[in-house]
PDB file with one MODEL, atoms N, CA, C and O in Angstrom:
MODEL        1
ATOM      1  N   UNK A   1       8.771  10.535 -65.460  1.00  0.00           N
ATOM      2  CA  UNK A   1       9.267   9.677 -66.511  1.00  0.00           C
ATOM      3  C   UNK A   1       8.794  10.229 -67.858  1.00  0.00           C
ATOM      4  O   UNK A   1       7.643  10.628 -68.038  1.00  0.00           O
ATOM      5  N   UNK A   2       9.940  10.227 -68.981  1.00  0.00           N
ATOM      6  CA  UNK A   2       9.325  11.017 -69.723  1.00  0.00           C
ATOM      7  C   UNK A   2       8.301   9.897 -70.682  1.00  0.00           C
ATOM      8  O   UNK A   2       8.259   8.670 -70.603  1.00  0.00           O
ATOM      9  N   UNK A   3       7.433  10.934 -71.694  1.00  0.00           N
ATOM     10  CA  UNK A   3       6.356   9.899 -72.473  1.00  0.00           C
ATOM     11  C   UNK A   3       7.029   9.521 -73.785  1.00  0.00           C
ATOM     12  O   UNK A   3       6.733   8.420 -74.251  1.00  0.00           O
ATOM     13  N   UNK A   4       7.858  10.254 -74.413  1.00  0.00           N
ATOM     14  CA  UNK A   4       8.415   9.860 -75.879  1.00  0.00           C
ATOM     15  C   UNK A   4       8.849   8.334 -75.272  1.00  0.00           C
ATOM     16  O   UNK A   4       9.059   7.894 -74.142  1.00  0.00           O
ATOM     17  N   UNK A   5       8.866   7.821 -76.517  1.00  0.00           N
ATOM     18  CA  UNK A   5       9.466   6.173 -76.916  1.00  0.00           C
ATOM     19  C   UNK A   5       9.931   6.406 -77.766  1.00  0.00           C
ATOM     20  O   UNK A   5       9.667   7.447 -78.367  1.00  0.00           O
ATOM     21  N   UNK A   6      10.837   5.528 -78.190  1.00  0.00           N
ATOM     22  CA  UNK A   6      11.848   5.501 -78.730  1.00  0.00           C
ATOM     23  C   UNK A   6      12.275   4.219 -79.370  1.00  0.00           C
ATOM     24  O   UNK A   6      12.825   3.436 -78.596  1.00  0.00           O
ATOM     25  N   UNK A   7      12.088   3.666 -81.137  1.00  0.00           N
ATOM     26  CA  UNK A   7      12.358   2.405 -80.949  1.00  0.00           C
ATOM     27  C   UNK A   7      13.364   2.007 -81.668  1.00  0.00           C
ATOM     28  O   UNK A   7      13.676   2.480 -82.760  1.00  0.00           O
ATOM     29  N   UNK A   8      14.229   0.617 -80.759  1.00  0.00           N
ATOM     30  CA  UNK A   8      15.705  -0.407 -80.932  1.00  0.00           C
ATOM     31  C   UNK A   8      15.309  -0.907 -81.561  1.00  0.00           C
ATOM     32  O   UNK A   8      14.092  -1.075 -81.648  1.00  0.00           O
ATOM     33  N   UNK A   9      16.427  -1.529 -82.530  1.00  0.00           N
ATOM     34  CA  UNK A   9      16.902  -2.950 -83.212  1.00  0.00           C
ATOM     35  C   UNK A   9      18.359  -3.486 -82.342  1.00  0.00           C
ATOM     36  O   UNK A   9      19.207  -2.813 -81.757  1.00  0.00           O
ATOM     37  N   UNK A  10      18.279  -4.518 -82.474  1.00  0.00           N
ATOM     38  CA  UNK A  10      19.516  -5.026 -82.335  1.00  0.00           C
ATOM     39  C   UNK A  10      20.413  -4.670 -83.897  1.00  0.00           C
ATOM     40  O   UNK A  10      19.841  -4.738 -84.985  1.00  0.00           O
ATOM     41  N   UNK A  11      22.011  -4.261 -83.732  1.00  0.00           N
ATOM     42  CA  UNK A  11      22.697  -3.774 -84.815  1.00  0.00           C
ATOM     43  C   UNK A  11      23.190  -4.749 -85.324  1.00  0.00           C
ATOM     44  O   UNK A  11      23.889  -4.550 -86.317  1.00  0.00           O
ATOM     45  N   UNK A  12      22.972  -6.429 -84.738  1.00  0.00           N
ATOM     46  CA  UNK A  12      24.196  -7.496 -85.192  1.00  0.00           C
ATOM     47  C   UNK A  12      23.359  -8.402 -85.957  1.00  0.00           C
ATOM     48  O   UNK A  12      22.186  -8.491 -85.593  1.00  0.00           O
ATOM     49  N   UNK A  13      23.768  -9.136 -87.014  1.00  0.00           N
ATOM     50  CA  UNK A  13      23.570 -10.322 -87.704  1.00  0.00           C
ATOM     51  C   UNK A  13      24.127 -11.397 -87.433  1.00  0.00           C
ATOM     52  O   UNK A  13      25.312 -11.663 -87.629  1.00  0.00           O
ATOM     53  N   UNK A  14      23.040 -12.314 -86.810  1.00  0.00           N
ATOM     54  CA  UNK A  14      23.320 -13.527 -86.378  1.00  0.00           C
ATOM     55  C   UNK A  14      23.028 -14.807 -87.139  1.00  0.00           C
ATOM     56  O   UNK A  14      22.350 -14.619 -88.150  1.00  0.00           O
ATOM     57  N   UNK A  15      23.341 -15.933 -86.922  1.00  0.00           N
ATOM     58  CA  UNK A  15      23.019 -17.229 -87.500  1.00  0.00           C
ATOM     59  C   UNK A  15      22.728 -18.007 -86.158  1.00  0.00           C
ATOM     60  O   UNK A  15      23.552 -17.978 -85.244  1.00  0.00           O
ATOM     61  N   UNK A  16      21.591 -18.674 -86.061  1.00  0.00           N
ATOM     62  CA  UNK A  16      21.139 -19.500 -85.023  1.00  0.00           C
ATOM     63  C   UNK A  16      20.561 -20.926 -85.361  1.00  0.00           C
ATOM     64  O   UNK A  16      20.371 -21.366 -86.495  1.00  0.00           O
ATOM     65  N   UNK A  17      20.357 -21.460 -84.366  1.00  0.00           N
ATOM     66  CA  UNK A  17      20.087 -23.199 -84.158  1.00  0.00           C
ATOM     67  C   UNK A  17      19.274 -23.426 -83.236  1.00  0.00           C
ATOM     68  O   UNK A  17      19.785 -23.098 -82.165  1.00  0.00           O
ATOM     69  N   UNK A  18      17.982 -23.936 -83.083  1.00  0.00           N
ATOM     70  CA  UNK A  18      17.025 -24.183 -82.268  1.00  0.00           C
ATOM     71  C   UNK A  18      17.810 -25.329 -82.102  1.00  0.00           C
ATOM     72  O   UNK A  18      18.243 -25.933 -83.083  1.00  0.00           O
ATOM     73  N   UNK A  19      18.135 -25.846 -80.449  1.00  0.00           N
ATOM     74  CA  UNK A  19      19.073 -27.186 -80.304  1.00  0.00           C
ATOM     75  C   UNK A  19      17.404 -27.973 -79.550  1.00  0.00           C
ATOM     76  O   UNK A  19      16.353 -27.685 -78.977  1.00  0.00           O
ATOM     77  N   UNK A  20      18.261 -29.181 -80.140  1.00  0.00           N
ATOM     78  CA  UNK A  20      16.779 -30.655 -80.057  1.00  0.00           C
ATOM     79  C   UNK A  20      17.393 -31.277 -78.620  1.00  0.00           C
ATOM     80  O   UNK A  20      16.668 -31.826 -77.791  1.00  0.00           O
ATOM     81  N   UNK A  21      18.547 -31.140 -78.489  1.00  0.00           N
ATOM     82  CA  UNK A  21      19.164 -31.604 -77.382  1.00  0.00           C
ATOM     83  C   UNK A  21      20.365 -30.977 -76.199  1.00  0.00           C
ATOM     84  O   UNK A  21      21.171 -30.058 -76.347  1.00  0.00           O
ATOM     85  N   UNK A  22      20.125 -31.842 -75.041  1.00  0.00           N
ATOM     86  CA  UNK A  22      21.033 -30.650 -74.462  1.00  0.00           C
ATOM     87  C   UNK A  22      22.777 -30.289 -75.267  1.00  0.00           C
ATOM     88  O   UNK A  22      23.257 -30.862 -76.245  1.00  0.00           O
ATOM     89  N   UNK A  23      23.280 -29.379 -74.594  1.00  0.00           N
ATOM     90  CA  UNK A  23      24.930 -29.547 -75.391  1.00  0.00           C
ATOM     91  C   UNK A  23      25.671 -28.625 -74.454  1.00  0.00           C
ATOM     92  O   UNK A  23      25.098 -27.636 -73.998  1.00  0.00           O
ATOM     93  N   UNK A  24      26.786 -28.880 -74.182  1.00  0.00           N
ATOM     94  CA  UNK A  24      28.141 -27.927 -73.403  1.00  0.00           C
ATOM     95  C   UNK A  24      29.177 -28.146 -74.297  1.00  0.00           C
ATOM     96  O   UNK A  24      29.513 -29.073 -75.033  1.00  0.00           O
ATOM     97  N   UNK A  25      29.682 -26.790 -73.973  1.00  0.00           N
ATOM     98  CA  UNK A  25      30.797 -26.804 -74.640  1.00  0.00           C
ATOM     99  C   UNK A  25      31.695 -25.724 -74.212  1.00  0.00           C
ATOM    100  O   UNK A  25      31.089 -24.847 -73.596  1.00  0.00           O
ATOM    101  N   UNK A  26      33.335 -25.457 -74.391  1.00  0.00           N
ATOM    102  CA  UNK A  26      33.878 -24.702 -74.117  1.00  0.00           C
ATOM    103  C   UNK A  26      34.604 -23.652 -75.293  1.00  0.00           C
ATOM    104  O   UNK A  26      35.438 -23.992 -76.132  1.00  0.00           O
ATOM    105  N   UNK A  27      34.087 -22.428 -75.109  1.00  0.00           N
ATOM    106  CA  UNK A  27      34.750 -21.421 -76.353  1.00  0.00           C
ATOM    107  C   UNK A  27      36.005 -20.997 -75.973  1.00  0.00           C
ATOM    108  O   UNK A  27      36.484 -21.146 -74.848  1.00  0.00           O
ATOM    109  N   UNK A  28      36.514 -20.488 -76.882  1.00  0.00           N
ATOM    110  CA  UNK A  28      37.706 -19.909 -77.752  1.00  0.00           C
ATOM    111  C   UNK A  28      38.790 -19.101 -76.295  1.00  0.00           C
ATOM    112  O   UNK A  28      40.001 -18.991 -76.106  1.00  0.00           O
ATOM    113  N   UNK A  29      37.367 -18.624 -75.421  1.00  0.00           N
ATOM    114  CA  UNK A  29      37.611 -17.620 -74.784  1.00  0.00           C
ATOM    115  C   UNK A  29      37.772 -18.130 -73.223  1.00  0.00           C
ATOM    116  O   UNK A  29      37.954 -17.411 -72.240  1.00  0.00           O
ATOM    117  N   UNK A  30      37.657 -19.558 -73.265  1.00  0.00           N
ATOM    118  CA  UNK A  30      37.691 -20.509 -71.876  1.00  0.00           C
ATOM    119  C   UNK A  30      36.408 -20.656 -71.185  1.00  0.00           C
ATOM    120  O   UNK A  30      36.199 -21.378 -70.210  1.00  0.00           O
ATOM    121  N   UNK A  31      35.469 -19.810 -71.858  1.00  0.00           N
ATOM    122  CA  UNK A  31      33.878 -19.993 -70.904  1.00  0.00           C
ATOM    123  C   UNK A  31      33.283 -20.826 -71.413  1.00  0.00           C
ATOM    124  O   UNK A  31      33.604 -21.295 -72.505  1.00  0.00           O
ATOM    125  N   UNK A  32      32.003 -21.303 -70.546  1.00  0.00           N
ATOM    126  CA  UNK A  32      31.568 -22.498 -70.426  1.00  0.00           C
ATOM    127  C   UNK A  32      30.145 -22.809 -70.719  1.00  0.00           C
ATOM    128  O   UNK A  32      29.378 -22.599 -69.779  1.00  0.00           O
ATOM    129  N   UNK A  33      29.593 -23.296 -71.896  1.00  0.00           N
ATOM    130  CA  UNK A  33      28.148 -22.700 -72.415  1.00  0.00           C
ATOM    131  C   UNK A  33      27.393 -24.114 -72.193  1.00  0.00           C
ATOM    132  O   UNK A  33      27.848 -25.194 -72.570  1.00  0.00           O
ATOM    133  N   UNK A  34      26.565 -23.989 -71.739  1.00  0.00           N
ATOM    134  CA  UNK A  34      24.890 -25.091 -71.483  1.00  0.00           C
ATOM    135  C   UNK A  34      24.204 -24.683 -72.268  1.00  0.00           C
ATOM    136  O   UNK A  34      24.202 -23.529 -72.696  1.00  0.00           O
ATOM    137  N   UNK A  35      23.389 -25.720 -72.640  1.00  0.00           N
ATOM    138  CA  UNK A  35      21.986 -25.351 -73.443  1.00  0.00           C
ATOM    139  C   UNK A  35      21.121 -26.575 -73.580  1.00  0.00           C
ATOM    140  O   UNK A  35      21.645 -27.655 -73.850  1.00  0.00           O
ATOM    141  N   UNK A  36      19.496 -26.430 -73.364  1.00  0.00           N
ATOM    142  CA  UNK A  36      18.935 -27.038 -73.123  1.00  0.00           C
ATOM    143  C   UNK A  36      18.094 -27.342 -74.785  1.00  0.00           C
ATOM    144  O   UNK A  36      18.147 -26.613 -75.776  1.00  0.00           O
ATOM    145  N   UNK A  37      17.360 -28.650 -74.626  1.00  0.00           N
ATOM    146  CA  UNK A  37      16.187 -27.991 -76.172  1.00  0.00           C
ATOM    147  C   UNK A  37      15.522 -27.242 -75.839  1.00  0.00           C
ATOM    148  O   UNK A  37      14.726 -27.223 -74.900  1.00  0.00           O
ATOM    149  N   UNK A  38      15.835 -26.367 -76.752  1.00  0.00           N
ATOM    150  CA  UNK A  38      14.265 -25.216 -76.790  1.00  0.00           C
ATOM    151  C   UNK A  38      15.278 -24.237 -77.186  1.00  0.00           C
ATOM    152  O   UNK A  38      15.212 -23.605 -78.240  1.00  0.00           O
ATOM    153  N   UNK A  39      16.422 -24.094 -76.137  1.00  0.00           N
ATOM    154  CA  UNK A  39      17.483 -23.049 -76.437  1.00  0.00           C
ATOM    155  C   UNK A  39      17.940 -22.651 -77.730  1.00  0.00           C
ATOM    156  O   UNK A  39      17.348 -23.010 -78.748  1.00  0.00           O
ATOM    157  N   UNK A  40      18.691 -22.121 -77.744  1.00  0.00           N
ATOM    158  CA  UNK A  40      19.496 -21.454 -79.410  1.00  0.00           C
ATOM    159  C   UNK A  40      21.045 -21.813 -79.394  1.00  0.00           C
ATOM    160  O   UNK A  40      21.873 -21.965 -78.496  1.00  0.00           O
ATOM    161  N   UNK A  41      21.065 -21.862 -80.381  1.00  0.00           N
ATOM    162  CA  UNK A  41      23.098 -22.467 -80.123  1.00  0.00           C
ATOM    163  C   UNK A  41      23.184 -21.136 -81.558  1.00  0.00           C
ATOM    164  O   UNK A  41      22.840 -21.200 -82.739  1.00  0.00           O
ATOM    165  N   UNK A  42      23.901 -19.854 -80.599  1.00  0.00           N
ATOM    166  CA  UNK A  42      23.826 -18.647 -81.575  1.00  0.00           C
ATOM    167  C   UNK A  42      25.661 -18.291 -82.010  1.00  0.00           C
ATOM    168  O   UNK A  42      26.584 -18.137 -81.211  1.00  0.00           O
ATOM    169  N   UNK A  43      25.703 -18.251 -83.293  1.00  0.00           N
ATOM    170  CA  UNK A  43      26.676 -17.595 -83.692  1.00  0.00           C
ATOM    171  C   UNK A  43      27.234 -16.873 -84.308  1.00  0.00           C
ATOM    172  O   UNK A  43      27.500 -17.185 -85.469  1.00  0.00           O
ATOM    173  N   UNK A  44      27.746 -15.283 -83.643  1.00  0.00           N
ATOM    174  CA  UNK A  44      28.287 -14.378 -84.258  1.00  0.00           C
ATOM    175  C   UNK A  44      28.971 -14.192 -85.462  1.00  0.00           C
ATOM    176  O   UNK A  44      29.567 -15.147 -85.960  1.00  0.00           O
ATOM    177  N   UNK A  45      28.967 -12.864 -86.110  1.00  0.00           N
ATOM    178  CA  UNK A  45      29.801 -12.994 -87.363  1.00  0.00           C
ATOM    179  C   UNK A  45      31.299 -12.752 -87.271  1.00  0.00           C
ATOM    180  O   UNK A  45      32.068 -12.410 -88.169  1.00  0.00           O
ATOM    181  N   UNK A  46      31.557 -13.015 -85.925  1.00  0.00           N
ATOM    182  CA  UNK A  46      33.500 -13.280 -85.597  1.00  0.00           C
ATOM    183  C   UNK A  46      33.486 -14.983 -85.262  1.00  0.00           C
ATOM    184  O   UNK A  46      34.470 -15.490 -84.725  1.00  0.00           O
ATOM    185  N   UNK A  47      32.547 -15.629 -85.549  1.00  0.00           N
ATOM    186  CA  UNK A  47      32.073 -17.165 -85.009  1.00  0.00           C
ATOM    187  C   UNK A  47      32.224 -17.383 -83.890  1.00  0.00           C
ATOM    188  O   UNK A  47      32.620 -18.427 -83.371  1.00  0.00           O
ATOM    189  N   UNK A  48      31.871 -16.256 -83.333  1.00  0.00           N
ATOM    190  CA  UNK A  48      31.970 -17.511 -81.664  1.00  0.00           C
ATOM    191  C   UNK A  48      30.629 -17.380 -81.466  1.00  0.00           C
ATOM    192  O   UNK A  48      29.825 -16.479 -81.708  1.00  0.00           O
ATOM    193  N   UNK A  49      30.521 -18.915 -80.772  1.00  0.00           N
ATOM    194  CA  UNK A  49      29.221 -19.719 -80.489  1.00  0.00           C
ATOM    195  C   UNK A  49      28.825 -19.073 -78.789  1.00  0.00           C
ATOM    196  O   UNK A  49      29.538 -18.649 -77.880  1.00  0.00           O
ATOM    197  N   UNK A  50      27.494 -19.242 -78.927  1.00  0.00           N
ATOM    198  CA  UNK A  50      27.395 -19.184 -77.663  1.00  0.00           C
ATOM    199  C   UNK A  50      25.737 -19.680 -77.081  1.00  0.00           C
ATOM    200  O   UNK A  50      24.973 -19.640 -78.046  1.00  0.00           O
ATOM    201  N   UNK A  51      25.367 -19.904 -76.427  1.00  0.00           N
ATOM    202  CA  UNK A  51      23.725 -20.218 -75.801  1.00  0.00           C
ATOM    203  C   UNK A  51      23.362 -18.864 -75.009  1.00  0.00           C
ATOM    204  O   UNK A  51      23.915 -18.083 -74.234  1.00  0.00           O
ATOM    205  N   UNK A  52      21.978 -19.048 -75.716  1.00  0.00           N
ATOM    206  CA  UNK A  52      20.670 -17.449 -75.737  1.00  0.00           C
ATOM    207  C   UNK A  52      19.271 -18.409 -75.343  1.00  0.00           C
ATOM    208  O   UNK A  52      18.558 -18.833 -76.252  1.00  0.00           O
ATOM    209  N   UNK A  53      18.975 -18.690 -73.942  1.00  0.00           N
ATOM    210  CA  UNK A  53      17.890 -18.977 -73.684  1.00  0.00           C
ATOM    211  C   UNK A  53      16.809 -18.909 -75.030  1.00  0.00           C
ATOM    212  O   UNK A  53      17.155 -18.294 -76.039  1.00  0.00           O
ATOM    213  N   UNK A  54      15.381 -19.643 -74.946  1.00  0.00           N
ATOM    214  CA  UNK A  54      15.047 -19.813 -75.597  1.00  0.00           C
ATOM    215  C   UNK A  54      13.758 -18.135 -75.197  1.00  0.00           C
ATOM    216  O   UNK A  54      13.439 -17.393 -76.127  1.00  0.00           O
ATOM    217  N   UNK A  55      13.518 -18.016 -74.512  1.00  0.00           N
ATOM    218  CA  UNK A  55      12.781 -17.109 -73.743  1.00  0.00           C
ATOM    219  C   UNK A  55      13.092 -15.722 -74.387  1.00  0.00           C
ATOM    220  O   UNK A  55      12.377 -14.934 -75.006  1.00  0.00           O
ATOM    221  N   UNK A  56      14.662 -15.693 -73.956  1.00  0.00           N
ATOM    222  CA  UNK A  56      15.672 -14.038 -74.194  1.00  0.00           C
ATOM    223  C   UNK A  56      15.507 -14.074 -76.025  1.00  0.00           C
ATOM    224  O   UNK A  56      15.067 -13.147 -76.705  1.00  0.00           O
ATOM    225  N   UNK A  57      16.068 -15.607 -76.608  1.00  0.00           N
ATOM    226  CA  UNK A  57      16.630 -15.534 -77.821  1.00  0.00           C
ATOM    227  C   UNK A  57      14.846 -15.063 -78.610  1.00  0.00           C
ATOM    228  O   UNK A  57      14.404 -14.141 -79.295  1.00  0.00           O
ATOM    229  N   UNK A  58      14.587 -15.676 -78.311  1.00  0.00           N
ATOM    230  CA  UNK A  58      13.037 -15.247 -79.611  1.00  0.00           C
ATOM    231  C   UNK A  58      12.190 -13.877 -78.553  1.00  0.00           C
ATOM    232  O   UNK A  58      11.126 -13.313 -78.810  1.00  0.00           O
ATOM    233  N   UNK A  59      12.702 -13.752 -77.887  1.00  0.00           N
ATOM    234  CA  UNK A  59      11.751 -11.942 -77.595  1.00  0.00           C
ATOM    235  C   UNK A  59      12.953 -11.016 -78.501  1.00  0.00           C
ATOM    236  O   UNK A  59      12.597 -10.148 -79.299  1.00  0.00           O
ATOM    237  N   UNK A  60      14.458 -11.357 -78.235  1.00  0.00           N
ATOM    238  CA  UNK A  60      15.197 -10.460 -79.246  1.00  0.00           C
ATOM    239  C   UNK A  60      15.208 -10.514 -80.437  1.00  0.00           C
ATOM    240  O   UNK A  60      15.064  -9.427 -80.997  1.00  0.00           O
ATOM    241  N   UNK A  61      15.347 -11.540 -81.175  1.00  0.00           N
ATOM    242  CA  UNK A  61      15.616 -11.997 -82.591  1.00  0.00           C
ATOM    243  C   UNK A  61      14.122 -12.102 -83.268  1.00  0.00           C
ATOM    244  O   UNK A  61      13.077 -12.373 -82.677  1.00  0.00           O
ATOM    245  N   UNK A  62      14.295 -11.823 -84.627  1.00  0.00           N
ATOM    246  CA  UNK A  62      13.312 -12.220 -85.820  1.00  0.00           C
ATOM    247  C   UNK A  62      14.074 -12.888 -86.685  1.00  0.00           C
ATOM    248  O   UNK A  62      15.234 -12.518 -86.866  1.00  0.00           O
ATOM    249  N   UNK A  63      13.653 -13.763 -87.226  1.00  0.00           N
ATOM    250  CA  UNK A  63      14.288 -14.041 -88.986  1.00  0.00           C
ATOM    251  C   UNK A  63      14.356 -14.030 -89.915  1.00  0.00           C
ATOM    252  O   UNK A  63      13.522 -14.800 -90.390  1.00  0.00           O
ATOM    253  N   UNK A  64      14.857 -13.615 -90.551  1.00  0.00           N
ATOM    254  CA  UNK A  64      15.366 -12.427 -91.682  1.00  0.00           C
ATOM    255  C   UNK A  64      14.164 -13.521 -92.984  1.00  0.00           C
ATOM    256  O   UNK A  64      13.003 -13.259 -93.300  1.00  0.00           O
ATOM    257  N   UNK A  65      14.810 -14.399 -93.329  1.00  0.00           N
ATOM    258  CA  UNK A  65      14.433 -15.390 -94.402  1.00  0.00           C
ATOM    259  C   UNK A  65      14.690 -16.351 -94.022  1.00  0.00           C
ATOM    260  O   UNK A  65      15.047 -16.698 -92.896  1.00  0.00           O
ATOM    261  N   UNK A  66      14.539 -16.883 -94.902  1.00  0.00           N
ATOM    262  CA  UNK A  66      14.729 -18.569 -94.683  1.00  0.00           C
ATOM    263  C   UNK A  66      16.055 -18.573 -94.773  1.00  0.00           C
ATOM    264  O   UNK A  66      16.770 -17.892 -95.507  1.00  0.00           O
ATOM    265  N   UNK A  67      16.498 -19.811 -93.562  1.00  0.00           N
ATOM    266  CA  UNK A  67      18.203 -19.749 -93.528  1.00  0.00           C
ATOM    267  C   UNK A  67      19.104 -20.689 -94.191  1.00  0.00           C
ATOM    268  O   UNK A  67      20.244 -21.025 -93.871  1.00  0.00           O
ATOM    269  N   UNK A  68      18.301 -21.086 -95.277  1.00  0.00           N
ATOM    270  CA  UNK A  68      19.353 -21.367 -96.507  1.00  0.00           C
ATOM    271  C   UNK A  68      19.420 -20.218 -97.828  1.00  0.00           C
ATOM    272  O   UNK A  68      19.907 -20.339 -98.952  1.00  0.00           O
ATOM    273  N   UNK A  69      18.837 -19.271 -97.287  1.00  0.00           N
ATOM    274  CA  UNK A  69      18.776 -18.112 -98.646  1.00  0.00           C
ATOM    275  C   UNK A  69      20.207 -17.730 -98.298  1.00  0.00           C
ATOM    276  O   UNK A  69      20.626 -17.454 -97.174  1.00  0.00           O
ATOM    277  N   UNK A  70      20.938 -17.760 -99.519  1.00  0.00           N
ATOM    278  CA  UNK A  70      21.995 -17.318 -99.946  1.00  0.00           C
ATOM    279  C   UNK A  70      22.791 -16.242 -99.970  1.00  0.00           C
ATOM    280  O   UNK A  70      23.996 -16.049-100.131  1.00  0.00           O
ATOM    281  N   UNK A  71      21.392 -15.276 -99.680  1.00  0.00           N
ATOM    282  CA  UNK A  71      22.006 -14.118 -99.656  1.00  0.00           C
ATOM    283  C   UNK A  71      22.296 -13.260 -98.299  1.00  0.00           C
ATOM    284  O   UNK A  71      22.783 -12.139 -98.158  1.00  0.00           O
ATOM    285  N   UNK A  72      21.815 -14.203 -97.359  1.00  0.00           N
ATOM    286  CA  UNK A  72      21.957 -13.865 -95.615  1.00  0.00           C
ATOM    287  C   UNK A  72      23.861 -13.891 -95.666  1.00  0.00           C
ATOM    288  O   UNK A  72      24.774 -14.478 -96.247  1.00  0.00           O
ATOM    289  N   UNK A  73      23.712 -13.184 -94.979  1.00  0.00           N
ATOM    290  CA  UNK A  73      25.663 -12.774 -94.197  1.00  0.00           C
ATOM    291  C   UNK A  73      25.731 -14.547 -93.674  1.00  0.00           C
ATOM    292  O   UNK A  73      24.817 -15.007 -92.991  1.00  0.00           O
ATOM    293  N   UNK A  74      26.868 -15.363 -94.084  1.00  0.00           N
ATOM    294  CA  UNK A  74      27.339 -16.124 -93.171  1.00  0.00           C
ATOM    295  C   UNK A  74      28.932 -16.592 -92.458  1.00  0.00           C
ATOM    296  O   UNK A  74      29.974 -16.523 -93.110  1.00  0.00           O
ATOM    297  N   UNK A  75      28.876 -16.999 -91.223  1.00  0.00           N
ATOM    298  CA  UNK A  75      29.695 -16.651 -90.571  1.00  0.00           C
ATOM    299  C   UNK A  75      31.555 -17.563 -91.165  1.00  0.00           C
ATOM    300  O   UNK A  75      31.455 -18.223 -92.199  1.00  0.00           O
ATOM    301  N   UNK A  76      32.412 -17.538 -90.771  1.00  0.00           N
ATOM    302  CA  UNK A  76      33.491 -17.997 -91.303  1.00  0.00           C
ATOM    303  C   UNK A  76      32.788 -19.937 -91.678  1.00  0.00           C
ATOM    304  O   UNK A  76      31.585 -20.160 -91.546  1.00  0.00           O
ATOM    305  N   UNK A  77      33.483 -20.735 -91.987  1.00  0.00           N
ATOM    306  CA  UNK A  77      32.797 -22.120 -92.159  1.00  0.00           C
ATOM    307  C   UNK A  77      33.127 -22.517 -91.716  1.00  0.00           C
ATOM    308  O   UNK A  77      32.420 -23.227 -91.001  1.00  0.00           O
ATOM    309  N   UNK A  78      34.609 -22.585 -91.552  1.00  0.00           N
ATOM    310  CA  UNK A  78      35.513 -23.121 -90.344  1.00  0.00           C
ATOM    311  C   UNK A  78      35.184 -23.274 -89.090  1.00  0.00           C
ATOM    312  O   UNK A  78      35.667 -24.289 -88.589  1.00  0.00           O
ATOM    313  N   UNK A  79      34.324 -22.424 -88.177  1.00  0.00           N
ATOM    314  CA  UNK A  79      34.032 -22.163 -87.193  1.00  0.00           C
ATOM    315  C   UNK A  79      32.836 -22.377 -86.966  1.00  0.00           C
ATOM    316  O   UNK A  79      32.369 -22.029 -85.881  1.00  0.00           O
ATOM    317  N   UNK A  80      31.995 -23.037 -87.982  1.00  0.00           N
ATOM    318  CA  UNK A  80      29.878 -23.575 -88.189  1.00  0.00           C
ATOM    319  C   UNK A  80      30.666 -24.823 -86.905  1.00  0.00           C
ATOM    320  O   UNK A  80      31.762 -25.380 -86.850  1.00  0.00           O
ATOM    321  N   UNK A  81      29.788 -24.833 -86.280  1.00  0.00           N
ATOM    322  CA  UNK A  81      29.625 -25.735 -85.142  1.00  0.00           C
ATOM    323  C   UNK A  81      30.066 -27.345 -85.312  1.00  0.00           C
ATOM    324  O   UNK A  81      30.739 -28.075 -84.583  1.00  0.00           O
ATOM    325  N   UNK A  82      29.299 -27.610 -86.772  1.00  0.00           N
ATOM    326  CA  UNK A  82      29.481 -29.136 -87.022  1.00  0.00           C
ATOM    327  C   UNK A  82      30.805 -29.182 -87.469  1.00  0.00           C
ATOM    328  O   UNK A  82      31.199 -30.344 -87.569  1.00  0.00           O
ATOM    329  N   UNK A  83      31.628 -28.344 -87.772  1.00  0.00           N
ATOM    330  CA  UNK A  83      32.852 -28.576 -88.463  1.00  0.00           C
ATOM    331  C   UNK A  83      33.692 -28.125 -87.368  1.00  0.00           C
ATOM    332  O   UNK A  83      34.802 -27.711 -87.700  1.00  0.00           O
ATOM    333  N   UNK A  84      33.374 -28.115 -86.020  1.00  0.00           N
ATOM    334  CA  UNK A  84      34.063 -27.929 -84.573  1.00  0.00           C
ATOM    335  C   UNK A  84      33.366 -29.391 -83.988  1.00  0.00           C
ATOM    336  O   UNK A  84      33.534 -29.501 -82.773  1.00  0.00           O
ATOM    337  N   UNK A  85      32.800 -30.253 -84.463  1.00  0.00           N
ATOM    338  CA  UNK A  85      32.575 -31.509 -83.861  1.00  0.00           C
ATOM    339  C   UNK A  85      31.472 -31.046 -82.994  1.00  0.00           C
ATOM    340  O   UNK A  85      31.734 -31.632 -81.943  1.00  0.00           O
ATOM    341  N   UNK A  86      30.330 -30.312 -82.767  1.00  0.00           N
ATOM    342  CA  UNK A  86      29.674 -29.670 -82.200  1.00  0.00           C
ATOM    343  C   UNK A  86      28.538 -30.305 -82.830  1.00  0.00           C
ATOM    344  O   UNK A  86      28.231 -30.195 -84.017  1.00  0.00           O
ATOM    345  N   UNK A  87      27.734 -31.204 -81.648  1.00  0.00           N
ATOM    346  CA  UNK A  87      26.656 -32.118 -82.906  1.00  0.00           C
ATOM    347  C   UNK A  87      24.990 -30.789 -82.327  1.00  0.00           C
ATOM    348  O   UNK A  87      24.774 -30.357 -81.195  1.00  0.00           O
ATOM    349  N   UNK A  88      24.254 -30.548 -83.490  1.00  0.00           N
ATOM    350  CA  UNK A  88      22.831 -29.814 -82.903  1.00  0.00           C
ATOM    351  C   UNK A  88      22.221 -30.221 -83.167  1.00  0.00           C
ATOM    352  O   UNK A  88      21.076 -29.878 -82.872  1.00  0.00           O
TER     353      UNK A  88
ENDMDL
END
């Protein structure tokens, strides 16, 4: 096995939601998302939503700033969860 390392980032910018409660829901794409509290209710910058364990989501992700800074990428508005009737 060789010894060099080598180190990743993830390449994508996300917007996330620590959820307080459980939630299901069905995306765009017909699949079928659970999420527990603790979990993440994560969404891409094409907006689709989706659930990232709470375990997976914070060993991958850091956060950038605080997520009302203005100057973070955000995703279409149309498609922010609460404006899909999507309560977090």
């Amino acid at each position: 096995m060789p010894e060099d390392w080598n180190i990743y980032r993830t390449r994508f910018l996300v917007r996330a939601k620590q959820l307080s409660q459980s939630i299901a829901f069905t995306d765009p794409l017909g699949r079928e998302h659970r999420g527990k509290p603790g979990d993440y209710l994560v969404e891409s910058s094409e907006g689709l939503l989706r659930i990232a364990p709470r375990e997976i989501f914070e060993d991958i992700y850091v956060v950038l700033e605080d997520s009302c800074h203005p100057t973070l990428p955000s995703a279409h508005a149309a498609s922010r969860p609460e404006r899909r009737g999507l309560a977090v």
